[in-house]
GUMI-623843 format. One record per residue: x, y, z of N, C-alpha, C in turn. Coordinates in steps of 0.001 Angstrom, whole numbers, plus 500000, padded with zeros to 6 digits. Atoms other than C-alpha are relative to their C-alpha. Layout:
! GUMI-623843
<site <X; Y; Z>; <X; Y; Z>; <X; Y; Z>>
...
END
This chain:
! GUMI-623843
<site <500834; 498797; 500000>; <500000; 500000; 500000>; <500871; 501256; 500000>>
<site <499311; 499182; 499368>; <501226; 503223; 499139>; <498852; 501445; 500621>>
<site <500874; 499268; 499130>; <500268; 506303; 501343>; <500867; 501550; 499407>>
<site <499470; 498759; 499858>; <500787; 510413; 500498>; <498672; 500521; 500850>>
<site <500195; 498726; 499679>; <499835; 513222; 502562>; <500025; 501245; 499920>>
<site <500153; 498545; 500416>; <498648; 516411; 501922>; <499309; 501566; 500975>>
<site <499787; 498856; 499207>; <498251; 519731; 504083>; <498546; 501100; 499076>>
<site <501212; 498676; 500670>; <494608; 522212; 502493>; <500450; 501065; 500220>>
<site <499815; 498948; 499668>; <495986; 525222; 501776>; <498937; 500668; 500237>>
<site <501297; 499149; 500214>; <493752; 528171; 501763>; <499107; 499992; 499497>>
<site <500871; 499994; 501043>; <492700; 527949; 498592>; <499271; 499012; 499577>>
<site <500851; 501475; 499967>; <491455; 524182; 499017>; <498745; 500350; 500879>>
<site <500927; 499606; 499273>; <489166; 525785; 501484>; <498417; 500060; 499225>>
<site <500968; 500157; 500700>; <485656; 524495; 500747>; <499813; 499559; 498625>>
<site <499726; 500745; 501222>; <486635; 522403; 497815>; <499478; 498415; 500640>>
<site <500653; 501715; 499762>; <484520; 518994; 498172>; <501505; 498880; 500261>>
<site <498740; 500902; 499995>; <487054; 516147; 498814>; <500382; 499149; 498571>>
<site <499672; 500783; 501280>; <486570; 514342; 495768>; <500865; 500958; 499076>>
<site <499572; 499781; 500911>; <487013; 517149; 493873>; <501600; 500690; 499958>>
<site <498890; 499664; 499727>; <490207; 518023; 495610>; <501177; 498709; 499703>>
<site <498845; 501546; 499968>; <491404; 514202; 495194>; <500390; 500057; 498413>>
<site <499894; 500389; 501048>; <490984; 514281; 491711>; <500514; 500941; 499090>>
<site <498750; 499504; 500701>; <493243; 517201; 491020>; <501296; 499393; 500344>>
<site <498423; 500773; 498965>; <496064; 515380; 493187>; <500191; 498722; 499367>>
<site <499155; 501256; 501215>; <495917; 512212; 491007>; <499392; 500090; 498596>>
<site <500243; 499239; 501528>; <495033; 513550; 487503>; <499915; 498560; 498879>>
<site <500240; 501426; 500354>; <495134; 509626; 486044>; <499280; 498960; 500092>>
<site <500781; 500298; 499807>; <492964; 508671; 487971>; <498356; 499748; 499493>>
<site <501253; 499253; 500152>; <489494; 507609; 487343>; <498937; 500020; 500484>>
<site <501049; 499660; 499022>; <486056; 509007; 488231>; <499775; 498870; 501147>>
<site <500862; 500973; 499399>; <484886; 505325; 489662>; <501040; 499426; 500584>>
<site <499011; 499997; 499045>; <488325; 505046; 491000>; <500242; 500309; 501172>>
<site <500325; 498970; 499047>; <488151; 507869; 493066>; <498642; 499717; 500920>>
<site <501276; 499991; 499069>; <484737; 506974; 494568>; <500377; 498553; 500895>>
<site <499863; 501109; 499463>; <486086; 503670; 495446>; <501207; 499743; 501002>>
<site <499115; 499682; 499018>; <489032; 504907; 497392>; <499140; 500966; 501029>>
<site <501284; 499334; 498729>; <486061; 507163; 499872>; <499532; 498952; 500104>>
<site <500503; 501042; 499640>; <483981; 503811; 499604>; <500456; 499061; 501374>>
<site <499657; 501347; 499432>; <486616; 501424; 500935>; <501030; 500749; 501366>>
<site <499428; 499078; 498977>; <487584; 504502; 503352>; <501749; 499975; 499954>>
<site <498451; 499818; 500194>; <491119; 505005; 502377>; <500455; 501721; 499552>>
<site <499540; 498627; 499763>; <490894; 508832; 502354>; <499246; 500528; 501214>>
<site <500051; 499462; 498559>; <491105; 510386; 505854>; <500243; 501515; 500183>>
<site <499795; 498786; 499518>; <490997; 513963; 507117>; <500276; 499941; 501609>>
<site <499653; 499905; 498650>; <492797; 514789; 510296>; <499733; 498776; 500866>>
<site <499662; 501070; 498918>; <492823; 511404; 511573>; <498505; 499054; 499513>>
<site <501024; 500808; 500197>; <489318; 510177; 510418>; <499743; 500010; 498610>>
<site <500582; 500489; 501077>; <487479; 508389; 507607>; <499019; 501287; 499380>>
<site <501252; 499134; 500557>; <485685; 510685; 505129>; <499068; 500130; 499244>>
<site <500598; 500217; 501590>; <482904; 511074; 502510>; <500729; 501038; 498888>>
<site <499403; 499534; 501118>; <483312; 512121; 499269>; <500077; 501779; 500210>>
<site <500552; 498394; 500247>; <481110; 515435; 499341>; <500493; 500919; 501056>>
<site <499665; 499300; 498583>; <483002; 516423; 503046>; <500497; 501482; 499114>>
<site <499104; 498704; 499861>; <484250; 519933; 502314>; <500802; 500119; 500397>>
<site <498951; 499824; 499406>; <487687; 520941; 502923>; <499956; 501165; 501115>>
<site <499573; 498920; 499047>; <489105; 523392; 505613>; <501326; 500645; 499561>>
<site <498382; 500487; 499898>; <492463; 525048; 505507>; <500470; 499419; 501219>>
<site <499043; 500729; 498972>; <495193; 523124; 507331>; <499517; 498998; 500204>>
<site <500863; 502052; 499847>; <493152; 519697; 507006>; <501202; 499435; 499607>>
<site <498804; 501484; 500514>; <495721; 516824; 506788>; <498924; 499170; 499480>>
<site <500872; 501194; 500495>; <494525; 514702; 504403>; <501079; 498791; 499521>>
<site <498859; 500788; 500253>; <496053; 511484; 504066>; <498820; 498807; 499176>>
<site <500957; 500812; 500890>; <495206; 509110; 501214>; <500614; 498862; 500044>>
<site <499473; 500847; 499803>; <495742; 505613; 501029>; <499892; 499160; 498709>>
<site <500160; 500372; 501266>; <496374; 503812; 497473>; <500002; 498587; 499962>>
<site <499878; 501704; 500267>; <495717; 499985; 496930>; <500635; 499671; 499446>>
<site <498845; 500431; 500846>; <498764; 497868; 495137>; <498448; 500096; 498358>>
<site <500761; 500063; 501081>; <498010; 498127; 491271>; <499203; 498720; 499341>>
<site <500435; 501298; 501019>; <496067; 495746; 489394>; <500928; 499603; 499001>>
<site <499430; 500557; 500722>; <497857; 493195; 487700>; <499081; 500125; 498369>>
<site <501213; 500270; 501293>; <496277; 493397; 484106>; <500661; 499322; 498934>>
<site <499491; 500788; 501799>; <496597; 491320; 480687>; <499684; 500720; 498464>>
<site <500219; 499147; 501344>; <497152; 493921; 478383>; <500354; 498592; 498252>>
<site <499098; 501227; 500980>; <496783; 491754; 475058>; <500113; 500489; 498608>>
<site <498671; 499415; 501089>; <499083; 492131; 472100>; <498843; 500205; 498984>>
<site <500885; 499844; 501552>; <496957; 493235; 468555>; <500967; 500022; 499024>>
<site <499292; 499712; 501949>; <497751; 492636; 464629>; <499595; 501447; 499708>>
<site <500742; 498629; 500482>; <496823; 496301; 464397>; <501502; 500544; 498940>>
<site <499020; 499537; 500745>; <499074; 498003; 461276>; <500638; 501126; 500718>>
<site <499124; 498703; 499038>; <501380; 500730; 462618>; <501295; 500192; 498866>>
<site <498825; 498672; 500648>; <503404; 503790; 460572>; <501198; 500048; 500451>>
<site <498940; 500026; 499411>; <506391; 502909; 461842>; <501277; 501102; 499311>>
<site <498985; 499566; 501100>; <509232; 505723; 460694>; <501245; 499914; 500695>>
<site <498793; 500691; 499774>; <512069; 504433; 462290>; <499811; 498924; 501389>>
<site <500885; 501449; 498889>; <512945; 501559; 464649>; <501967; 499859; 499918>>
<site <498403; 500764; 499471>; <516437; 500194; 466334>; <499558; 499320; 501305>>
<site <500062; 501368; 498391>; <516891; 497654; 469449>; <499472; 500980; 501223>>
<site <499856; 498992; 498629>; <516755; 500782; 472197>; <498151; 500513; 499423>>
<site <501389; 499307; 499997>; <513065; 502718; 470550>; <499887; 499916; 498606>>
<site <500328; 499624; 500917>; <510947; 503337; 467882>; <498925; 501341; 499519>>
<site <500749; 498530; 500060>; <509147; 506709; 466302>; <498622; 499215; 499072>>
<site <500871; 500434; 500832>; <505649; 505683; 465005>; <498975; 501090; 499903>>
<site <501497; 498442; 500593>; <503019; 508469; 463073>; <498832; 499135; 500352>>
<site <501431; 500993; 499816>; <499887; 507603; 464876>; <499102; 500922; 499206>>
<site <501211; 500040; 501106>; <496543; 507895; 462845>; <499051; 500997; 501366>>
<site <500927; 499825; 499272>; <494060; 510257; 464270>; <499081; 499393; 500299>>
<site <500592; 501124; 499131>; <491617; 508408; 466574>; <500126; 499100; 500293>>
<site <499066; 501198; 499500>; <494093; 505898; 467551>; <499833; 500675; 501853>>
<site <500144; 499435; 498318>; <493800; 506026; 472024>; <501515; 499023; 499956>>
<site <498679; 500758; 499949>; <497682; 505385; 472966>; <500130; 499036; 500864>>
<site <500039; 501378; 499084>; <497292; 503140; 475630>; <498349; 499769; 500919>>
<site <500884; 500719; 499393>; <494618; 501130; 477480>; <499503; 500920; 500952>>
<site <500502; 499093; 498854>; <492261; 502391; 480055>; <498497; 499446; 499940>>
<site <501312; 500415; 500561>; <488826; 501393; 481078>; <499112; 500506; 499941>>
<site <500962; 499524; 501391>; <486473; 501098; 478707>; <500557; 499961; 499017>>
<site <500158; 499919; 500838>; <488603; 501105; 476378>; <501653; 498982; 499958>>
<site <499147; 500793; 499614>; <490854; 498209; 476888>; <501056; 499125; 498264>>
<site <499131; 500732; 501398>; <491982; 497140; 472843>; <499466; 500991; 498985>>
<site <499298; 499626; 501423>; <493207; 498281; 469411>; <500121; 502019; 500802>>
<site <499026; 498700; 499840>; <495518; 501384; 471376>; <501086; 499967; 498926>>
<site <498831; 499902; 500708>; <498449; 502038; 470249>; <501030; 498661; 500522>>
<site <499014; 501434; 499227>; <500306; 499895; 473225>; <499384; 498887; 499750>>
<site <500308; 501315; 500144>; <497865; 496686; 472084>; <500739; 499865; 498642>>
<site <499533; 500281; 501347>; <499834; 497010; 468751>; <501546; 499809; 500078>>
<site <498682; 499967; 499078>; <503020; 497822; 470061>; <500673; 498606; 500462>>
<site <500138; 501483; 499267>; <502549; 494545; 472109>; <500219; 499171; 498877>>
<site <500060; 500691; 500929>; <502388; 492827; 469171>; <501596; 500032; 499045>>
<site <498789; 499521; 500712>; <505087; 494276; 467294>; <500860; 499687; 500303>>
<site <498665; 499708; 498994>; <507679; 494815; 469994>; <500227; 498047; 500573>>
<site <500741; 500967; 498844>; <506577; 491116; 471525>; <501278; 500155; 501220>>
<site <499285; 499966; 498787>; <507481; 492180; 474660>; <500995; 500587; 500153>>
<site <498742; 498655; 500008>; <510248; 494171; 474208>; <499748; 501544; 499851>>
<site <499871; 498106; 499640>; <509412; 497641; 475828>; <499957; 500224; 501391>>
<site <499984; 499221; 498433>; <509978; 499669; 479002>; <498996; 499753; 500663>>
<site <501225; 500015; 499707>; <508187; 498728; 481542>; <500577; 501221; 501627>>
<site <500483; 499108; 499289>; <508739; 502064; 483816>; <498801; 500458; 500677>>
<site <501545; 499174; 499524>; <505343; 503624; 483350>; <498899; 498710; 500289>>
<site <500492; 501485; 499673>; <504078; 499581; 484329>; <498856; 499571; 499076>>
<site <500146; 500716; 501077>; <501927; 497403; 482313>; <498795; 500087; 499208>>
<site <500941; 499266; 500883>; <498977; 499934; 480952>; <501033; 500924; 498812>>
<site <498834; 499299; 501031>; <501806; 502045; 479199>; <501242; 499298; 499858>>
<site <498600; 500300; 500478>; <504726; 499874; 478045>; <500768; 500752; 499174>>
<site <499842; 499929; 501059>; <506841; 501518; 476197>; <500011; 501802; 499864>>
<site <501073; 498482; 500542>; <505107; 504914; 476420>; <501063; 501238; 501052>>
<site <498950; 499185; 500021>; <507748; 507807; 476932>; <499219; 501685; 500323>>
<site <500594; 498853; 499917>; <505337; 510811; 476402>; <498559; 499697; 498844>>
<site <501173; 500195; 500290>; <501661; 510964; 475269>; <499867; 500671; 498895>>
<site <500364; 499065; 500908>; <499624; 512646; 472144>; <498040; 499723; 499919>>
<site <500836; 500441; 499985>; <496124; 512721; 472308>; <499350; 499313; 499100>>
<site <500229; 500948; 500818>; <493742; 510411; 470625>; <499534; 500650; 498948>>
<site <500402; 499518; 501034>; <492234; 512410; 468321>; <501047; 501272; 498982>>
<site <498884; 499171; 500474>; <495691; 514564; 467429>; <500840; 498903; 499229>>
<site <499178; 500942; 501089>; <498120; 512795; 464713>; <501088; 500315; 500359>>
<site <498367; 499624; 499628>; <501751; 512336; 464631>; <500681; 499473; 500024>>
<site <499032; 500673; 499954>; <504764; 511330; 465540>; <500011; 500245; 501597>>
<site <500028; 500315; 498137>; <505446; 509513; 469501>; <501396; 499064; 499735>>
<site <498548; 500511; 500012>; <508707; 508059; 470368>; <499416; 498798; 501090>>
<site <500710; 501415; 498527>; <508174; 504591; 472506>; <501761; 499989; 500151>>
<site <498794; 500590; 499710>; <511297; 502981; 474409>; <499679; 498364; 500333>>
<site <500537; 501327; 499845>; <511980; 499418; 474103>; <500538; 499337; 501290>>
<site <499489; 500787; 498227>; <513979; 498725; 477581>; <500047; 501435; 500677>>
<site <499831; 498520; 498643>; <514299; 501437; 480610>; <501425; 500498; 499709>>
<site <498397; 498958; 499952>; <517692; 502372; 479861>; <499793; 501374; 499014>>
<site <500141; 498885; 501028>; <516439; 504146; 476734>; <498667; 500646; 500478>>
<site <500563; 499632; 499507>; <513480; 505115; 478481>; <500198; 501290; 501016>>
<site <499416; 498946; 499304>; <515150; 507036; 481154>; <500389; 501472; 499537>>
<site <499394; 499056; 500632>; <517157; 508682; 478683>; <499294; 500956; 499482>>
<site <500690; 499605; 501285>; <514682; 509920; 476526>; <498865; 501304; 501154>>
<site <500773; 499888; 498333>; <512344; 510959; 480263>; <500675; 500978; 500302>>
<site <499568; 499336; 499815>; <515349; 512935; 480958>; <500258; 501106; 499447>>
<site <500129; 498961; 501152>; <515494; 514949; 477518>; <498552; 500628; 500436>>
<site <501610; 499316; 499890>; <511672; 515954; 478186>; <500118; 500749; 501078>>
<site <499786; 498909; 498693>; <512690; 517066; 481747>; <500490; 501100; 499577>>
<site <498843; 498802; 500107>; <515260; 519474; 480691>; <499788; 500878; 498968>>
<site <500914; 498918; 500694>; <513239; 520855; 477870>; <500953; 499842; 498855>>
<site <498930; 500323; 501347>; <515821; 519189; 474782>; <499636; 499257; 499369>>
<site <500410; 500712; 500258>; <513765; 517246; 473732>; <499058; 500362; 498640>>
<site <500453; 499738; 501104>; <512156; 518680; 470209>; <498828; 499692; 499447>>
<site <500971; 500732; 500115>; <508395; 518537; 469705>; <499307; 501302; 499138>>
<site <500602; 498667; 501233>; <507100; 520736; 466502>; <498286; 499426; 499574>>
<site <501809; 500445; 500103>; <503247; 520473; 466253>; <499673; 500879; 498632>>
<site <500718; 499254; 500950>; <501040; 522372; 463225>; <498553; 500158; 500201>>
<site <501681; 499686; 499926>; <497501; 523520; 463794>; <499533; 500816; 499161>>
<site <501070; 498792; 500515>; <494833; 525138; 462637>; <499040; 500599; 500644>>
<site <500438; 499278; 498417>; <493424; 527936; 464987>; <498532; 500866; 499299>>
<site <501095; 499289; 500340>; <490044; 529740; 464803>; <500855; 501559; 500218>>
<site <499685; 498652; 500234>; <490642; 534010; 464189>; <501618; 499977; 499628>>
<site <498908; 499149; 500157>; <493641; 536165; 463305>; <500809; 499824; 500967>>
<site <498830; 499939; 499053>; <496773; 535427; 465469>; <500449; 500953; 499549>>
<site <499313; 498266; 500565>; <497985; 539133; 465225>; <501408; 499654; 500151>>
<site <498162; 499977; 499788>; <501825; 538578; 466530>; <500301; 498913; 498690>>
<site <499124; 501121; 500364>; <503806; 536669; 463878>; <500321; 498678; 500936>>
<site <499790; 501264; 499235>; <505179; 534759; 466611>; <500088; 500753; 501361>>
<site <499752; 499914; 498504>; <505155; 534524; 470667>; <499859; 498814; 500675>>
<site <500136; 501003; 498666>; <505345; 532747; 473602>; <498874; 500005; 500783>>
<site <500871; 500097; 498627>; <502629; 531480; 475975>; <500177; 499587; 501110>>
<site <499437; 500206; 498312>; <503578; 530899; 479702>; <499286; 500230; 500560>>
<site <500895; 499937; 498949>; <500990; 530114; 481635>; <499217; 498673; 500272>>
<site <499830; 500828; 499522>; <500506; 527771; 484383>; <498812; 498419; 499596>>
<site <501352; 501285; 500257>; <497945; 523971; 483671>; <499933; 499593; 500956>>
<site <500507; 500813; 498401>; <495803; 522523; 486251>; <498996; 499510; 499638>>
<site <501392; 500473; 500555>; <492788; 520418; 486016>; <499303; 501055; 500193>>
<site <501295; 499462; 499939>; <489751; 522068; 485910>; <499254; 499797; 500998>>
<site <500721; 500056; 498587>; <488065; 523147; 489187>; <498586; 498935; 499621>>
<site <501278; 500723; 500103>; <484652; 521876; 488144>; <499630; 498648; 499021>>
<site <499836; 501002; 500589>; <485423; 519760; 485469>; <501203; 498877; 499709>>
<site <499025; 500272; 499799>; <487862; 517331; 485815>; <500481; 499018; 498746>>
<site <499596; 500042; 501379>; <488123; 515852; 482322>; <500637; 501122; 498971>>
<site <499501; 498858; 500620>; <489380; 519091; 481210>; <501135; 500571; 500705>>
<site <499023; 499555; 499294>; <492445; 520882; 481981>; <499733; 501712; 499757>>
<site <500295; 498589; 499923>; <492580; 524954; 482649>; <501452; 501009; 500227>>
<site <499306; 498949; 499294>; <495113; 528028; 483071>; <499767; 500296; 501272>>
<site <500149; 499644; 498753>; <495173; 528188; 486752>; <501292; 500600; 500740>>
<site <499151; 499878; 498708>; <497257; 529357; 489854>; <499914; 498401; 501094>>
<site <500466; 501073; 499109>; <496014; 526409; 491538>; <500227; 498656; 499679>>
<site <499629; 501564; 500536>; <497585; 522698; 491737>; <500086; 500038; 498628>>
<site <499436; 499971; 501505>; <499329; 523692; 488443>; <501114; 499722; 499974>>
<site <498754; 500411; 500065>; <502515; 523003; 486719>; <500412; 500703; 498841>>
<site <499403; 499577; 501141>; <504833; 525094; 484468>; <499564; 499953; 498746>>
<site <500420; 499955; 502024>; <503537; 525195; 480210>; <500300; 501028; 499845>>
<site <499124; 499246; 501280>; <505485; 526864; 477856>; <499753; 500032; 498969>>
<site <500796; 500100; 501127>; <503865; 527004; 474611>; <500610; 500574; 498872>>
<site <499427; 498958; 500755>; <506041; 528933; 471238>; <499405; 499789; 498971>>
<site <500718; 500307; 500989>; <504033; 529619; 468478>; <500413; 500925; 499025>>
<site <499512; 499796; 501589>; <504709; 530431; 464731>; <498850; 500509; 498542>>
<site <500964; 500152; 501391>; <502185; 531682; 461874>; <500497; 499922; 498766>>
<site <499935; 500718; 501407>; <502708; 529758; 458653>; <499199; 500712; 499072>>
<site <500820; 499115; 501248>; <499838; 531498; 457062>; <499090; 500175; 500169>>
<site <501019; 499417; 500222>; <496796; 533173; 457092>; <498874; 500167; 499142>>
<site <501154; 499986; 500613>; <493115; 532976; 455937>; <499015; 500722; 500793>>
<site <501119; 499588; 499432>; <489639; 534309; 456537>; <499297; 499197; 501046>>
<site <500589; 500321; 499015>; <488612; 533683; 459747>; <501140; 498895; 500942>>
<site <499239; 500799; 499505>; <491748; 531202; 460558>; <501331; 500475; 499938>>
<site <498825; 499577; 500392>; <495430; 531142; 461046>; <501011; 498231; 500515>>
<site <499223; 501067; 499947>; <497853; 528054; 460056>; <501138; 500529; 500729>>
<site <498864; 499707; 498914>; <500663; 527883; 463008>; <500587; 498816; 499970>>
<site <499459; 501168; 499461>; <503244; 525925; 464224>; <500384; 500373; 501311>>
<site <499633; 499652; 498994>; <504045; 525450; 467628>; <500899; 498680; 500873>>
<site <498920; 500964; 499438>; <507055; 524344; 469716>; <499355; 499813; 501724>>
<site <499718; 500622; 498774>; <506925; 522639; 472965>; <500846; 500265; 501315>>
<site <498915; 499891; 499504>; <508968; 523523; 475615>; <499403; 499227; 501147>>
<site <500414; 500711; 499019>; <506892; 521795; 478129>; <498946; 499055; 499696>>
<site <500712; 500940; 500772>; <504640; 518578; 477787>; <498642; 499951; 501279>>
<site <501253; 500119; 499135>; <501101; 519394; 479853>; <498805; 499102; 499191>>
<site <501157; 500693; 500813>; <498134; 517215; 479230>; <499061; 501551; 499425>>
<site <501074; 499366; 500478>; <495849; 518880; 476565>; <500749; 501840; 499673>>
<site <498794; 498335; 499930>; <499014; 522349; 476429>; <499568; 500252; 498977>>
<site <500634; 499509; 501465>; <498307; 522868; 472780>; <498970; 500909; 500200>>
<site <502246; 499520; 500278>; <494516; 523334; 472866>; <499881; 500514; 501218>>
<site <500705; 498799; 498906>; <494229; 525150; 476158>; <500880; 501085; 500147>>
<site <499224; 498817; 500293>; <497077; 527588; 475512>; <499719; 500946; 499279>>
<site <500992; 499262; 501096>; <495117; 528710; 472523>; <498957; 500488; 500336>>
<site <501431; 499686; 499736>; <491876; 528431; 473639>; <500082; 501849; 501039>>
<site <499681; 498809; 499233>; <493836; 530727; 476558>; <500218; 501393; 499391>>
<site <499652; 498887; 500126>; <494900; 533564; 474127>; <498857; 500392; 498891>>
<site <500697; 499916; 500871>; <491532; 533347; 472044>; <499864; 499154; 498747>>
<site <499615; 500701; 501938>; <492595; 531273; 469008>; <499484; 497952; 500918>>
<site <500061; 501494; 499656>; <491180; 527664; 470062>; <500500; 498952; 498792>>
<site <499429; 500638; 501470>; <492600; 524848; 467553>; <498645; 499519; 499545>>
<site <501439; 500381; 501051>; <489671; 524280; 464722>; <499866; 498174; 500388>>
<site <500762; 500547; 500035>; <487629; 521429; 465618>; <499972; 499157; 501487>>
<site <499621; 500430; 498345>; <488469; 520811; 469752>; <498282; 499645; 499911>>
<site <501895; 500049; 499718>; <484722; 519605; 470843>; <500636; 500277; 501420>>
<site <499750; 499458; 498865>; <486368; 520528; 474061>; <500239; 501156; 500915>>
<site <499623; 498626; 498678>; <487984; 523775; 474692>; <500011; 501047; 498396>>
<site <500639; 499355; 500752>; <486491; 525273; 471392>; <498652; 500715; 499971>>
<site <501219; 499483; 500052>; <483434; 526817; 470393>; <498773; 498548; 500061>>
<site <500657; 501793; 499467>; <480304; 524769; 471302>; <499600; 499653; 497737>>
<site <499983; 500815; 501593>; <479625; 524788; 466928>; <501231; 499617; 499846>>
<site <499135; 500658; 500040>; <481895; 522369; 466744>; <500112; 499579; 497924>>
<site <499783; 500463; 501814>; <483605; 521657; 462726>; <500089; 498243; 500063>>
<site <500326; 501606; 499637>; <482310; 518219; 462965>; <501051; 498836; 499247>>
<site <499378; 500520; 501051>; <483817; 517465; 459535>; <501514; 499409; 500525>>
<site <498761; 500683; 499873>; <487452; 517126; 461278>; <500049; 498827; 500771>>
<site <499784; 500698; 499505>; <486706; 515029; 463657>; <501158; 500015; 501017>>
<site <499258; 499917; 499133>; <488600; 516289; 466639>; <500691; 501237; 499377>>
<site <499126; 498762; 500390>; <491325; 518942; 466509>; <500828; 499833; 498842>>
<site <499266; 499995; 501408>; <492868; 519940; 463690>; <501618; 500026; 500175>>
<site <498480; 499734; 499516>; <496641; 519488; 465369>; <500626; 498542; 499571>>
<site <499048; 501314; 500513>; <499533; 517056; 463765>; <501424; 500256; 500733>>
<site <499325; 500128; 500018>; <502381; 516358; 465278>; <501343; 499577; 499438>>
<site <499174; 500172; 501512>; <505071; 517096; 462802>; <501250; 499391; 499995>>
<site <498226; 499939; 499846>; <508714; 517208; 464163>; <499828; 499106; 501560>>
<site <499572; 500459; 498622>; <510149; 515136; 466914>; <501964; 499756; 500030>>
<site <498460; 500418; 500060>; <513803; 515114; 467668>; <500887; 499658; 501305>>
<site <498946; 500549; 498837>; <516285; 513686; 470593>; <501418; 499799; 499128>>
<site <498870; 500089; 499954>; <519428; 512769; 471429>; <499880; 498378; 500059>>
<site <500381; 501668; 499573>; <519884; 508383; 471014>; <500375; 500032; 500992>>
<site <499565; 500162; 498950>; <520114; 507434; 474064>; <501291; 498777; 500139>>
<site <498863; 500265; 500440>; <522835; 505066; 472841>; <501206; 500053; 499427>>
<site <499160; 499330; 501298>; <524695; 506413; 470022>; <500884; 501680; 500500>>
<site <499232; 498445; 499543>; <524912; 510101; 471393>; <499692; 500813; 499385>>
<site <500293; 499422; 501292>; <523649; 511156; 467970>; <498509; 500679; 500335>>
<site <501134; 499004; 500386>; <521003; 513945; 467458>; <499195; 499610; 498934>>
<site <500948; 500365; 500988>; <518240; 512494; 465544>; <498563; 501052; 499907>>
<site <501191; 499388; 499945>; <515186; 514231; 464128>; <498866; 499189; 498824>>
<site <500945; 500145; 500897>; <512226; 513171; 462096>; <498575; 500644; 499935>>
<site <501148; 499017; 500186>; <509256; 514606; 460287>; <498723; 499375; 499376>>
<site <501135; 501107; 500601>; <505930; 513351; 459117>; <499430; 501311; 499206>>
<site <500593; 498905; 500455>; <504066; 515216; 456560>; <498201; 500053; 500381>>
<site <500596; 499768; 499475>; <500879; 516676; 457191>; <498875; 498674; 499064>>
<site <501045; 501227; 500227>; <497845; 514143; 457403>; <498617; 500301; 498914>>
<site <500847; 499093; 500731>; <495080; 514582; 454559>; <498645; 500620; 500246>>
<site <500977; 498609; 499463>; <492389; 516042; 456853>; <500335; 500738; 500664>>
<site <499714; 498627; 499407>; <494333; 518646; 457852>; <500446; 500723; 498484>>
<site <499447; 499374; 500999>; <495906; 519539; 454117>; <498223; 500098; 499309>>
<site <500920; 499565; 500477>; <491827; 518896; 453036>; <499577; 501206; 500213>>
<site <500652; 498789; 499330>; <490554; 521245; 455442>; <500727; 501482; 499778>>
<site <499029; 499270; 501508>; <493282; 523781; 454006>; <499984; 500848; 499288>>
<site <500397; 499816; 500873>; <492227; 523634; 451345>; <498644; 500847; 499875>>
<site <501649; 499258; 500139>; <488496; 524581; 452067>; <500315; 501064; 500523>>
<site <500446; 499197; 499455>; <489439; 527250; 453854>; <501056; 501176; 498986>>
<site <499140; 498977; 500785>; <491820; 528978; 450903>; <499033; 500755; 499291>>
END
């Protein structure tokens, strides 16, 4: 069993418990969370609590986590874009509406049930045995290029490039209005979402560093083609950095407009460029994928 403790600041003050638990493990899910209050394994100041308790400041809350489930993630013939590949990792262009790894509900044809297949058995098992393999995320409905590792040594390595911000991650979107600056920076902090916790938000609150650098490629009526660099890897950074400075990426059903451009089918964002250092070799590698054809359609309609 493991156990953290946590201290309500101020600003937890009168924040339900759940919905305070479920910024503190962000992986978590909903029916997860109800089942750690159920089986009383979250405590305030010494006692058992419900979900809906309200916080205080200066509440000790101490949570208590059950060992993980063993699970049988199982291997799939699923095809996979593979654009390079050696003994240590491989870079594969996933397909929009590909989900990268397992989770439930939605337990086959990810990326890692293909992987599984591919790799047999040969990948990192760091992030343990829902993400083999899995180095850094892209969402399911975003395209691209993802770097897997096939043992922890190259795993580490690769873990450590992302820390330190050397790690090379060139995206391309397509944004609703006029981005006036040529180019800038966005810096500003991600946190879940007070009320909604499937969503992430610009907060002060149980946030973490995003760095966002963005680029306009080119300009149309009513849109503006960008590229944007990475300097930090927040769930969902893209599309709520935008959404943050007005420009949401064309077709979010999330942190867009509620007329949603149905036609794309999710956001209109590809992950273009990815580049490291091998974690063997020493060598500076980069690769590029070209853009996917419902993002060069859509484009098109809008020239």
């Amino acid at each position: 069993m493991e156990t953290f403790t946590c201290i309500a600041s101020p600003e937890d003050a009168g924040l339900r418990a759940d919905k305070w638990l479920a910024a503190q493990l962000e992986d978590m899910t909903r029916s997860a969370l109800e089942k750690l209050f159920e089986q009383g394994n979250v405590c305030k100041n010494g006692k058992q609590i419900a979900k809906n308790e309200r916080l205080r400041a200066n509440d000790e809350i101490c949570v208590t986590l059950p060992e993980p489930q063993q699970l049988d993630i199982q291997a799939q013939n699923i095809p996979l874009d593979i654009v390079y590949e050696d003994a240590d990792l491989l870079v594969v262009n996933k397909p929009k509406g590909m989900v990268v790894h397992p989770a439930p509900g939605n337990w086959q044809n990810t990326l890692v049930n293909a992987l599984m297949y591919h790799c047999k058995g040969s990948l990192s098992a760091i992030n343990g045995v829902i993400r083999p393999g899995i180095v850094h995320r892209i969402d399911k409905d975003t395209s691209g290029l993802l770097i897997v590792a096939k043992n922890d040594k190259a795993h580490l390595s690769l873990a450590e490039q992302i820390k330190a911000h050397s790690f090379t991650r060139l995206y391309e979107a397509v944004v609703y209005g006029n981005v006036k600056q040529e180019e800038g920076c966005i810096n500003a902090p991600i946190g879940r979402h007070k009320t909604d916790r499937k969503k992430m938000a610009v907060t002060a609150h149980n946030s973490k560093e995003a760095v966002t650098h963005y680029t306009v490629l080119n300009r149309f009526a009513g849109y503006t083609h960008v590229r944007l660099r990475l300097e930090t890897g927040r769930t969902h950074q893209i599309r709520v950095h935008m959404a943050y400075i007005g420009h949401p990426v064309c077709g979010d059903p999330v942190y867009g407009p509620k007329k949603c451009i149905e036609s794309l089918g999710g956001q209109c964002l590809h992950a273009r460029v990815i580049g490291f250092v091998h974690p063997t070799t020493g060598q500076y590698m980069e690769f590029q994928s070209e853009l996917p054809a419902y993002f060069t359609q859509f484009l098109q309609s809008i020239q």
